[in-house]
N, C-alpha and C positions, 0 to 999 in steps of 0.2 A: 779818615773814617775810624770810627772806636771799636776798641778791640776789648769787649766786657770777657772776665775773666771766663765765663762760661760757654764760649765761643770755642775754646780749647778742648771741652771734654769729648768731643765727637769728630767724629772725620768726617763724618759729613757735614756737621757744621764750618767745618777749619775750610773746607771746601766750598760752601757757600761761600763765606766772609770774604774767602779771597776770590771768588767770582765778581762776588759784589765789589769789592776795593777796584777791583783791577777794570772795572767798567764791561762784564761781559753778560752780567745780566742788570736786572733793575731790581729794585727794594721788594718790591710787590707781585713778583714776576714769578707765575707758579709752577713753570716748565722748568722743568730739570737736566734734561737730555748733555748741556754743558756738563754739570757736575762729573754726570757717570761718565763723559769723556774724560776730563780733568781726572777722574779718580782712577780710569785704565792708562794713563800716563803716569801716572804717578807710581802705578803699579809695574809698570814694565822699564821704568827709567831706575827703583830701586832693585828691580830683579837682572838690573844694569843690561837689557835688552833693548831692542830699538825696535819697536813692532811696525807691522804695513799695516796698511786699512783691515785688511781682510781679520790679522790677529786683532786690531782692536774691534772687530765687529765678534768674531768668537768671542772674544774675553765678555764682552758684554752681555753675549746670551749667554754664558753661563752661570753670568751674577743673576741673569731673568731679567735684564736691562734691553731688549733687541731694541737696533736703533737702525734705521735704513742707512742704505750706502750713503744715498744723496746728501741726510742731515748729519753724519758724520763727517762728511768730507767737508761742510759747511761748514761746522765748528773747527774743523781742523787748518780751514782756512782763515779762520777769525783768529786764531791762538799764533798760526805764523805769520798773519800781515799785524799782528800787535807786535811781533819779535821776541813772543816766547818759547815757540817752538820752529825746528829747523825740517827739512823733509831734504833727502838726498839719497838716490837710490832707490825710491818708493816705502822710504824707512823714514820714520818721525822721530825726533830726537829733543828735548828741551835744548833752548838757543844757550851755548857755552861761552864763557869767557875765555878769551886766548891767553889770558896771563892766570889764568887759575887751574884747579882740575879738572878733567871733562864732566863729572857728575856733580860737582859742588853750584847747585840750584841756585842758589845766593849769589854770587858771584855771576853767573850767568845771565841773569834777572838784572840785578845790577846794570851789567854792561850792555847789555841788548835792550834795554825799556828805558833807562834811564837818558839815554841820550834821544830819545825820541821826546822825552817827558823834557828835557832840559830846551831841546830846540822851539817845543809848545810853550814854554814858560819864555822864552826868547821872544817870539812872534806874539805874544802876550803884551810883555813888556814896550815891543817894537811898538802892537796899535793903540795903549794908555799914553807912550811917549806924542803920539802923532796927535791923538783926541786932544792930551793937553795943549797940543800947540792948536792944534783945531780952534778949540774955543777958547785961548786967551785970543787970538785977534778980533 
């Protein structure tokens, strides 16, 4: 996906884009409700805390964001069955690299998305190998 220079001037855009890249919303999809989770993650992982539901439901009403338990814990469950965010102890944490720092986001993303993205591109490759064989006989 392209990354136009102007994509960078806002945090709220820098937050769509990567919504968008990362397959959690769609192009044209006008609900937000991801973002302003993404953006109290974002917030309590540089204020190097690990929030519960309950803090990221505060945090939200006091941006004027309120977001029900249910749809929060929904997104919250789409961000850790992707393998970017971890939950242990009733506390959310973005998913870390064991060979890196615990807050270095990069690294983390890396190793926890990258071998799910790698194994999809494996079982990819697996059914063009077998199509091919398909229909050369």
């Amino acid at each position: 996906m392209d990354l136009p220079p102007n994509i960078q001037l806002t945090k709220r855009a820098m937050l769509r884009w990567f919504a968008l890249s990362f397959g959690l919303i769609s192009e044209k999809e006008s609900r937000s409700t991801i973002l302003d989770v993404l953006d109290a993650l974002f917030f309590f992982h540089f204020a190097k805390k690990q929030p519960s539901t309950n803090e990221i439901l505060e945090f939200l009403q006091q941006q004027s964001k309120p977001v029900s338990d249910k749809l929060l814990r929904y997104h919250l469950k789409r961000l850790i069955d992707a393998g970017f965010l971890q939950r242990k102890k009733l506390k959310y944490f973005f998913a870390h690299s064991p060979y890196a720092e615990k807050h270095d986001l990069k690294a983390g993303f890396n190793h926890n998305v990258t071998s799910s993205i790698n194994k999809s591109l494996a079982d990819i490759e697996s059914v063009l190998d077998r199509l091919s064989h398909t229909y050369r006989q």
